[in-house]
SEFIFI-692197 format. One record per residue (C-alpha): chain; x, y, z. Coordinates in steps of 0.2 Angstrom, whole numbers, plus 5000, padded with zeros to 4 digits. Layout:
<atoms>
@unit->A	east->X	north->Y	up->Z
...
</atoms>
This chain:
<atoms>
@unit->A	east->4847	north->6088	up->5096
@unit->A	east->4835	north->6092	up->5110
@unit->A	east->4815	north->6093	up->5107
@unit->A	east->4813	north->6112	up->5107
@unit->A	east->4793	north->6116	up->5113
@unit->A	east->4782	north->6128	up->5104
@unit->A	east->4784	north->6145	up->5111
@unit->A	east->4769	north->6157	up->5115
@unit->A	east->4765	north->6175	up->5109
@unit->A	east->4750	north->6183	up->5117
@unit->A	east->4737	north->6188	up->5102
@unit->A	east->4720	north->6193	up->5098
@unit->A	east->4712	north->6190	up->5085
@unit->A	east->4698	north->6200	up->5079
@unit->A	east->4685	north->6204	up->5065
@unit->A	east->4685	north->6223	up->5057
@unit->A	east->4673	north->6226	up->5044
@unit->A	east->4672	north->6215	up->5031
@unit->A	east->4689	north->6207	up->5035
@unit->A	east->4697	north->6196	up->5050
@unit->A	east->4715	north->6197	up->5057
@unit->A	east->4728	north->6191	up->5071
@unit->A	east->4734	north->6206	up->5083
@unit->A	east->4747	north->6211	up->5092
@unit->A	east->4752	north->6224	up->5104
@unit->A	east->4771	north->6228	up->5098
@unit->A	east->4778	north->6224	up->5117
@unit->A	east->4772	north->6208	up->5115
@unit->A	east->4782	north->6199	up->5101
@unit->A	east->4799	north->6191	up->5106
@unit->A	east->4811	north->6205	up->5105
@unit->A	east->4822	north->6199	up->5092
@unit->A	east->4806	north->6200	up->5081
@unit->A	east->4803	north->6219	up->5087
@unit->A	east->4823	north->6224	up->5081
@unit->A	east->4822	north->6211	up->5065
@unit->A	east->4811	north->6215	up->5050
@unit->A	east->4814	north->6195	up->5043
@unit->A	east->4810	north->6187	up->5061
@unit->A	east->4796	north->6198	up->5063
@unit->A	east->4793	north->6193	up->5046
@unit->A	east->4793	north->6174	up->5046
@unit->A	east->4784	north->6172	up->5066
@unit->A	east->4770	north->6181	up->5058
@unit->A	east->4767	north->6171	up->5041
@unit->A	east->4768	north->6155	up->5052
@unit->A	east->4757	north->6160	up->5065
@unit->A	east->4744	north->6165	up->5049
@unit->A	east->4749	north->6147	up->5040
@unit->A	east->4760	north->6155	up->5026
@unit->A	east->4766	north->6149	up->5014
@unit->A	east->4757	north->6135	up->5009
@unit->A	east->4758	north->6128	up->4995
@unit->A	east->4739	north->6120	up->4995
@unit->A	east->4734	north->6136	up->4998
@unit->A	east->4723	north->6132	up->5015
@unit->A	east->4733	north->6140	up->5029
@unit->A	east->4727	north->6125	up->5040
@unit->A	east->4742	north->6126	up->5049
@unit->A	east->4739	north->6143	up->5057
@unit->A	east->4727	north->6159	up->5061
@unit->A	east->4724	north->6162	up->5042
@unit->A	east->4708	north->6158	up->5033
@unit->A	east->4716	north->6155	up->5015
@unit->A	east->4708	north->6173	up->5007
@unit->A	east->4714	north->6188	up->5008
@unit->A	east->4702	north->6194	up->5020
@unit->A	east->4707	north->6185	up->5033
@unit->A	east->4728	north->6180	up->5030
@unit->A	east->4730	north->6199	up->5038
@unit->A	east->4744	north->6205	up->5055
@unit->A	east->4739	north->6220	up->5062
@unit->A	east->4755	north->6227	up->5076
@unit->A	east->4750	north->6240	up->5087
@unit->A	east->4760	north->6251	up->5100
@unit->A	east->4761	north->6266	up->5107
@unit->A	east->4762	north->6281	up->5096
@unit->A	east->4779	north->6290	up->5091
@unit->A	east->4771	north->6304	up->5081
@unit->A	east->4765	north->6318	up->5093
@unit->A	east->4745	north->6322	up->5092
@unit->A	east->4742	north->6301	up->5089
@unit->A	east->4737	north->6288	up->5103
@unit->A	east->4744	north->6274	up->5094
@unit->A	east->4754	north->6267	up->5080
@unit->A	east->4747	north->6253	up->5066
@unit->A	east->4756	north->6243	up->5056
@unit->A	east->4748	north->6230	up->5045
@unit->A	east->4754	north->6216	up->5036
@unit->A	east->4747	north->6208	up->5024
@unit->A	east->4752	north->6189	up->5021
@unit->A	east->4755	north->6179	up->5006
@unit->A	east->4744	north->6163	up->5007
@unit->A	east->4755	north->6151	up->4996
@unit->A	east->4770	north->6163	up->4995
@unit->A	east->4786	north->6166	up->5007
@unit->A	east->4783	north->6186	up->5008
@unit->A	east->4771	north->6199	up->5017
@unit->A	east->4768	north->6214	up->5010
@unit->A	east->4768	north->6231	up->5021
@unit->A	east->4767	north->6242	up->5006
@unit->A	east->4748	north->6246	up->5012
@unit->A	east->4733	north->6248	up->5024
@unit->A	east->4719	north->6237	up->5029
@unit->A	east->4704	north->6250	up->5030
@unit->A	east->4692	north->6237	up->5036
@unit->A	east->4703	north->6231	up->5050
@unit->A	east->4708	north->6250	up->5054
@unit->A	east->4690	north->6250	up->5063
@unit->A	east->4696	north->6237	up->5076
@unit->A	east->4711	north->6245	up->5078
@unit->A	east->4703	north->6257	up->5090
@unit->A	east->4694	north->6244	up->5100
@unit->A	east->4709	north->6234	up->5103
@unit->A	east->4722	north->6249	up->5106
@unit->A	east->4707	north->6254	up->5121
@unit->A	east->4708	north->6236	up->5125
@unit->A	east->4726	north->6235	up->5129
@unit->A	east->4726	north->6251	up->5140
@unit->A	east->4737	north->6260	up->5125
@unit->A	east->4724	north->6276	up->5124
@unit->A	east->4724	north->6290	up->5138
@unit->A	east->4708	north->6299	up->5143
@unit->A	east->4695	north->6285	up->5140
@unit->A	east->4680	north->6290	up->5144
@unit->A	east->4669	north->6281	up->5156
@unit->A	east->4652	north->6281	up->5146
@unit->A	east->4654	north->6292	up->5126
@unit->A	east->4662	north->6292	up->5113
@unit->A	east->4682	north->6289	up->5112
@unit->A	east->4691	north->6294	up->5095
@unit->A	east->4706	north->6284	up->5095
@unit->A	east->4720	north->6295	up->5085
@unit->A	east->4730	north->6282	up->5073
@unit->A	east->4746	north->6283	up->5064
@unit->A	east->4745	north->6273	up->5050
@unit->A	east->4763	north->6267	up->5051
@unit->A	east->4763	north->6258	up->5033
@unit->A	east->4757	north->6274	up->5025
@unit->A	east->4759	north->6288	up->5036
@unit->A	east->4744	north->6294	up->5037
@unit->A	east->4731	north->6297	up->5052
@unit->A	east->4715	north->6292	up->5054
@unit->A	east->4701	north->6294	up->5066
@unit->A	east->4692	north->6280	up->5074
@unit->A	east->4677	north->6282	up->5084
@unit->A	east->4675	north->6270	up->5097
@unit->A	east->4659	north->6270	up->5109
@unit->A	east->4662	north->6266	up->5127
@unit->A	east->4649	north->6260	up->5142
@unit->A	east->4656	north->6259	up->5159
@unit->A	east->4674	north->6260	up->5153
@unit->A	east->4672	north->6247	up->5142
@unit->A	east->4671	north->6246	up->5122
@unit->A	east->4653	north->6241	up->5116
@unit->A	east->4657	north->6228	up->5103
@unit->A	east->4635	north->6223	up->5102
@unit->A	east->4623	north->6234	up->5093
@unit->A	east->4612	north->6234	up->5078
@unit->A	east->4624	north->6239	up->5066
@unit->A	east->4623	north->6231	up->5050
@unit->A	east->4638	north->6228	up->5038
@unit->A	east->4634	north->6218	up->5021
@unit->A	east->4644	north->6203	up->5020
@unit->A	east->4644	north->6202	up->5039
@unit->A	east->4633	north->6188	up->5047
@unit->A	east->4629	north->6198	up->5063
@unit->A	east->4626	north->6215	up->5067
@unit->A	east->4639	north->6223	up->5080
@unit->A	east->4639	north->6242	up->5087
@unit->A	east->4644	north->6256	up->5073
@unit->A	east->4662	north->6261	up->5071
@unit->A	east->4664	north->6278	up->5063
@unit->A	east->4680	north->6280	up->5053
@unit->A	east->4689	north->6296	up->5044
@unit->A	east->4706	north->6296	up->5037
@unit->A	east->4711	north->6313	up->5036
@unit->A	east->4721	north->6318	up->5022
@unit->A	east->4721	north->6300	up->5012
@unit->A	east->4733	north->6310	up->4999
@unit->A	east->4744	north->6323	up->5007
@unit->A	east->4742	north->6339	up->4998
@unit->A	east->4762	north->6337	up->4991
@unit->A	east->4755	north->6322	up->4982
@unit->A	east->4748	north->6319	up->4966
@unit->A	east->4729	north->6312	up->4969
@unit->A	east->4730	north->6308	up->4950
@unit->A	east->4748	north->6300	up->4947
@unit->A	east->4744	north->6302	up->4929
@unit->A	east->4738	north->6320	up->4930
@unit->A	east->4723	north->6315	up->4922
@unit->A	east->4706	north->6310	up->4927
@unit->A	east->4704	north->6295	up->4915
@unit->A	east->4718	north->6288	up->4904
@unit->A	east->4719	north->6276	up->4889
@unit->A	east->4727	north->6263	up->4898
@unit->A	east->4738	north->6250	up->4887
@unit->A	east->4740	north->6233	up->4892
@unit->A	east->4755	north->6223	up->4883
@unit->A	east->4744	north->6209	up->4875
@unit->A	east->4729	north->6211	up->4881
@unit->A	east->4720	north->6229	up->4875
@unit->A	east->4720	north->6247	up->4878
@unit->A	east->4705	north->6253	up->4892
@unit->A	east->4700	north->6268	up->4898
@unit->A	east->4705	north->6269	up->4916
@unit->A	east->4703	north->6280	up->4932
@unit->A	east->4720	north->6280	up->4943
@unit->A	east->4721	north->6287	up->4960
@unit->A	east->4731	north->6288	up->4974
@unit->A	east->4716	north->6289	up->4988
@unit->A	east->4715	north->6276	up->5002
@unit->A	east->4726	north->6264	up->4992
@unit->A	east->4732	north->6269	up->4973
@unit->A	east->4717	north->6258	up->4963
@unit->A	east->4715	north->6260	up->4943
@unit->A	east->4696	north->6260	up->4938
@unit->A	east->4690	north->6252	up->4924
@unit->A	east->4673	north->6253	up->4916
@unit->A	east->4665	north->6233	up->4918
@unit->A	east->4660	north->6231	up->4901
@unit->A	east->4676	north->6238	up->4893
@unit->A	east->4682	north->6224	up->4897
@unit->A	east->4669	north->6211	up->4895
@unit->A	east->4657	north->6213	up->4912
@unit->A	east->4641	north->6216	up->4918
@unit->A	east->4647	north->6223	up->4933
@unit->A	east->4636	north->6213	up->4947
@unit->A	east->4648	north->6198	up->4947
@unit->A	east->4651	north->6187	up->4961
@unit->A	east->4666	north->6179	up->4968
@unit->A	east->4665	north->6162	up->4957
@unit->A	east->4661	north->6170	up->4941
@unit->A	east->4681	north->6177	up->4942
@unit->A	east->4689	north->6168	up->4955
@unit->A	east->4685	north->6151	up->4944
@unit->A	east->4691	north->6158	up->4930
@unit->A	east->4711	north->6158	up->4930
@unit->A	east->4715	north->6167	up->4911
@unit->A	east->4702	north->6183	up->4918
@unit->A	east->4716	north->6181	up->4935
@unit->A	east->4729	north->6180	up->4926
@unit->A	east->4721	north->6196	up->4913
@unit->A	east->4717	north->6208	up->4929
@unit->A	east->4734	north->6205	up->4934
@unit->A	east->4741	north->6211	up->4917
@unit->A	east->4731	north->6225	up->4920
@unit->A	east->4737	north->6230	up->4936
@unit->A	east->4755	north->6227	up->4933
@unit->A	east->4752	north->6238	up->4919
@unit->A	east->4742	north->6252	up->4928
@unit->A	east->4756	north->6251	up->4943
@unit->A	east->4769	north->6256	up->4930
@unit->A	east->4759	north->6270	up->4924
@unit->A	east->4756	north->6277	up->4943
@unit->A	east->4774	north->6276	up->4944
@unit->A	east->4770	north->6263	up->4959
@unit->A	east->4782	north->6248	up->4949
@unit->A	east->4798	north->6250	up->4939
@unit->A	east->4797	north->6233	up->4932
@unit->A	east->4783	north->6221	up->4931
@unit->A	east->4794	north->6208	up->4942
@unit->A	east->4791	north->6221	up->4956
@unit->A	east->4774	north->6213	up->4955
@unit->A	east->4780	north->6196	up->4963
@unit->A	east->4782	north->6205	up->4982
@unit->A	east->4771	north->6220	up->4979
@unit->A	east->4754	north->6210	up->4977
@unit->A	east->4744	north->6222	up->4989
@unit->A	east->4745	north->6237	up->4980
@unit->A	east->4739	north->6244	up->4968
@unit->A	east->4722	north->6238	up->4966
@unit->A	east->4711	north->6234	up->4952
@unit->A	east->4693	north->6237	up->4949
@unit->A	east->4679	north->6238	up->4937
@unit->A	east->4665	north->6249	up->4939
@unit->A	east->4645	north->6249	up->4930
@unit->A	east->4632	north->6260	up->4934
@unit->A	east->4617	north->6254	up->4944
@unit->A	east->4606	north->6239	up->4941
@unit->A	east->4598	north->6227	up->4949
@unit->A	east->4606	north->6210	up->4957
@unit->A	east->4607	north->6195	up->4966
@unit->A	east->4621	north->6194	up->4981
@unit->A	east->4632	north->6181	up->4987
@unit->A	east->4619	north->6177	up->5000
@unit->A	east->4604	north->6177	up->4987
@unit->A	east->4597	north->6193	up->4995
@unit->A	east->4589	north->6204	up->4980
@unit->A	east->4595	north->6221	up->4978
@unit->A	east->4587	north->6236	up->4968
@unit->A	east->4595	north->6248	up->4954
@unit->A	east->4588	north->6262	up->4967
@unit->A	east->4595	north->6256	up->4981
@unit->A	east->4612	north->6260	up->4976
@unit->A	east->4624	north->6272	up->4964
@unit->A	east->4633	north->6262	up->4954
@unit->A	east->4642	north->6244	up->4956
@unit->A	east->4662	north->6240	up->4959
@unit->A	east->4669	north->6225	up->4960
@unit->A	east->4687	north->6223	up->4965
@unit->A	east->4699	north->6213	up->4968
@unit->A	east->4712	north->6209	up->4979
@unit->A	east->4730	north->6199	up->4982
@unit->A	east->4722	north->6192	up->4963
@unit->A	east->4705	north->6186	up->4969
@unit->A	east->4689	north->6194	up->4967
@unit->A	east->4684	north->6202	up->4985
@unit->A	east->4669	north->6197	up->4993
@unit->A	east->4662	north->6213	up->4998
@unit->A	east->4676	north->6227	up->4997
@unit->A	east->4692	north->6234	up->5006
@unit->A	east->4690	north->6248	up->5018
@unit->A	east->4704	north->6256	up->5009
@unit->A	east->4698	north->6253	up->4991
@unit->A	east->4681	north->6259	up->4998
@unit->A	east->4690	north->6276	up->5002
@unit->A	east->4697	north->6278	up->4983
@unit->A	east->4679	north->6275	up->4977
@unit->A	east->4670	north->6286	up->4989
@unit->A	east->4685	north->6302	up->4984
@unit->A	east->4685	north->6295	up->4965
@unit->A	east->4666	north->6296	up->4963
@unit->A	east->4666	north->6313	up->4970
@unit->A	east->4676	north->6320	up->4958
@unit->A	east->4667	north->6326	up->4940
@unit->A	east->4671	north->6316	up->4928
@unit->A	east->4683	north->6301	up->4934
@unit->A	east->4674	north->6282	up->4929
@unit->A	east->4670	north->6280	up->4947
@unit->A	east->4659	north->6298	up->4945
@unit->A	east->4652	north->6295	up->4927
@unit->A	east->4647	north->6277	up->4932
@unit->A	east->4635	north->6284	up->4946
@unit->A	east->4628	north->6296	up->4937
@unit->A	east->4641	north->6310	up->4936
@unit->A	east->4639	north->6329	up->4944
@unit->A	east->4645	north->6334	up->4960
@unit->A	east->4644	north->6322	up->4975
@unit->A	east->4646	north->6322	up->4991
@unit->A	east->4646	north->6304	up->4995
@unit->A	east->4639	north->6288	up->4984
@unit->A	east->4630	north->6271	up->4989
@unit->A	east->4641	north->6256	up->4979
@unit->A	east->4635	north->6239	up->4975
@unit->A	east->4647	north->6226	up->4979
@unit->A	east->4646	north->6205	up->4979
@unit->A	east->4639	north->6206	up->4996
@unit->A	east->4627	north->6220	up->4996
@unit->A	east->4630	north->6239	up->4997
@unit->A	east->4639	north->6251	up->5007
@unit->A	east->4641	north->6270	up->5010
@unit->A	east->4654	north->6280	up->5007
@unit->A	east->4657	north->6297	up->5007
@unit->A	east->4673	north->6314	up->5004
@unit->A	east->4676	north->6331	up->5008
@unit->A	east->4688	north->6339	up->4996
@unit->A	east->4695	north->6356	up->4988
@unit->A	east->4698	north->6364	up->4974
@unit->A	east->4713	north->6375	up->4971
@unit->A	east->4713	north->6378	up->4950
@unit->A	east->4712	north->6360	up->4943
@unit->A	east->4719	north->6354	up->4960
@unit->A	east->4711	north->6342	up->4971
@unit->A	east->4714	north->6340	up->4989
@unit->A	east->4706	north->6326	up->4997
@unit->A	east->4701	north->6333	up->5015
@unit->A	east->4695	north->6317	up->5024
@unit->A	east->4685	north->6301	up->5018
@unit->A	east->4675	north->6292	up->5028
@unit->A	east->4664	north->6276	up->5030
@unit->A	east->4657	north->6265	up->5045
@unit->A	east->4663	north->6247	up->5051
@unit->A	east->4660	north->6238	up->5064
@unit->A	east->4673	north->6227	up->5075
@unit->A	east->4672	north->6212	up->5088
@unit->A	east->4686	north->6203	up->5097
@unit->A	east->4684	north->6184	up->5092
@unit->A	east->4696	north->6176	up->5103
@unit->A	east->4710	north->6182	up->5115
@unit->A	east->4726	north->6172	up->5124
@unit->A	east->4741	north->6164	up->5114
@unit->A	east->4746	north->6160	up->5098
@unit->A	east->4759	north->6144	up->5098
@unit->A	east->4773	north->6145	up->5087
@unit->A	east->4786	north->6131	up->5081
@unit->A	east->4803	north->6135	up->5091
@unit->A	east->4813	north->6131	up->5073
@unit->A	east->4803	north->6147	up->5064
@unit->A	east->4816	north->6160	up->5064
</atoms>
């Protein structure tokens, strides 16, 4: 048989918050991976380096951590009132699957950059602000992205500061309106904490919402943390792995978000886990030294079953609408009362996080969240892929 070359797909790649990713404007992959979920599905895991069984993505875009083994696929929107459509993928490092069950709210804030980039939003101003309107295709929900703009071009520099980013880039202003439609249950449960029990390993009180991206709260030293822990003290220790997912398997039932725990082999990105603890003091990642009063409370999460080493966009969402509601773990933890927005520790540092919601009876309805980000284009041409990959 005939060598077949590599073939080439035009890409971006491109850091949002906290987290990095390969991107794609829709009219850009082959067309048989536009029409065919499992094509579309197996050019992108080997452009990212998936799977692999080291678990080191060398052979591709990914950088072996959930944080940065991330698709992002944008086109022009479908749903009327929205600029553009954003699906995400989320790729299995040492596994053959990609889960599109959820959103990637850190890479949602470079969403808008690159959408102004490839000439899919109308009406860009010259100099101001542009709010890029996004369909969340995964989820199907919108949200709002503020981009700035200087002579017709995003500003990516600024003096924006993120925690667990290196260098400070221009502030992106994020709202997802509506995170939970009104139809839907923002407590799958019905209540605001649950005794939560988990086959072999305990029971736990646990806060489970549906808000940016279903997460179950747990209290840190319920189940054996200080709460200021870092990436190695979990990700080291594979039976407290193994015990979170337990946990989540467990609290994905309850939501109603798995039938069976098998479902938890292709349905790795949601729902998350987390622990929370009120404020005290502690060291980051990067050995900076942060203050009990500099902050509300601490979370730690994890995700695809590592510790993360800030905090997802989306999981920010859920803490920043759990903590404003009375009396969920999130709320207790920094302090209780009413709130309109919370500062959380995470391994990294801290970030601010805030919500808008109404009460009907005991009804909660989550009106918008919303956080900063910030969002650089890294690199910008081809991507090669092996000609035997679909």
């Amino acid at each position: 048989m005939a060598y077949k070359p590599q073939f080439k797909v035009k890409a971006t790649y491109m850091r949002g918050g906290t987290s990095k990713g390969t991107f794609f404007n829709i009219a850009d992959l082959p067309k048989e991976c536009q029409e065919d979920q499992n094509k579309k599905n197996k050019l992108l895991q080997r452009i990212v380096g998936s799977p692999d069984a080291y678990g080191k993505q060398i052979d591709g875009m990914g950088g072996a951590t959930s944080s940065t083994s991330k698709t992002v696929l944008v086109g022009k929107s479908e749903v009327p009132g929205h600029d553009v459509d954003y699906y995400f993928g989320q790729v299995a490092i040492d596994k053959d699957f990609m889960d599109w069950s959820g959103n990637c709210g850190n890479l949602s804030s470079a969403v808008g950059p690159f959408a102004i980039k490839e000439g899919l939003v109308d009406n860009v101003p010259e100099n101001g602000v542009c709010c890029v309107k996004i369909w969340q295709a995964n989820i199907k929900k919108t949200i709002l992205c503020y981009v700035t703009v200087e002579n017709g071009m995003v500003k990516e520099m600024g003096d924006y500061e993120i925690d667990g980013v290196a260098f400070p880039a221009e502030e992106i202003k994020l709202e997802f309106v509506a995170p939970v439609d009104p139809s839907e249950e923002l407590f799958p449960t019905g209540n605001l904490v649950d005794d939560l029990e988990v086959p072999g390993v305990g029971t736990f009180k646990a806060t489970m919402i549906t808000a940016g991206i279903p997460t179950i709260f747990l209290n840190a030293e319920e189940i054996g943390y200080k709460g200021t822990e870092l990436q190695g003290d979990i990700n080291s220790d594979k039976e407290a792995l193994a015990r979170f997912e337990t946990i989540r398997i467990a609290g994905a039932m309850k939501m109603g978000l798995m039938k069976d725990p098998k479902d938890a082999e292709t349905q790795q990105h949601t729902p998350k886990v987390a622990f929370v603890s009120p404020a005290q003091d502690f060291t980051t990642s990067s050995g900076k030294a942060v203050k009990a009063d500099e902050m509300d409370l601490h979370v730690r999460a994890l995700s695809m079953q590592q510790l993360h080493h800030a905090m997802m966009g989306t999981a920010s969402v859920a803490i920043g609408v759990a903590a404003c509601v009375p009396g969920t773990l999130v709320n207790l933890a920094s302090g209780g009362g009413e709130k309109d927005s919370v500062t959380f520790g995470h391994p990294s540092g801290a970030i601010k996080v805030g919500a808008t919601l109404s009460k009907n009876g005991d009804k909660y309805t989550v009106e918008k969240a919303s956080m900063s980000r910030s969002a650089r284009i890294i690199m910008e041409g081809n991507v090669f892929v092996p000609a035997d990959t679909y």
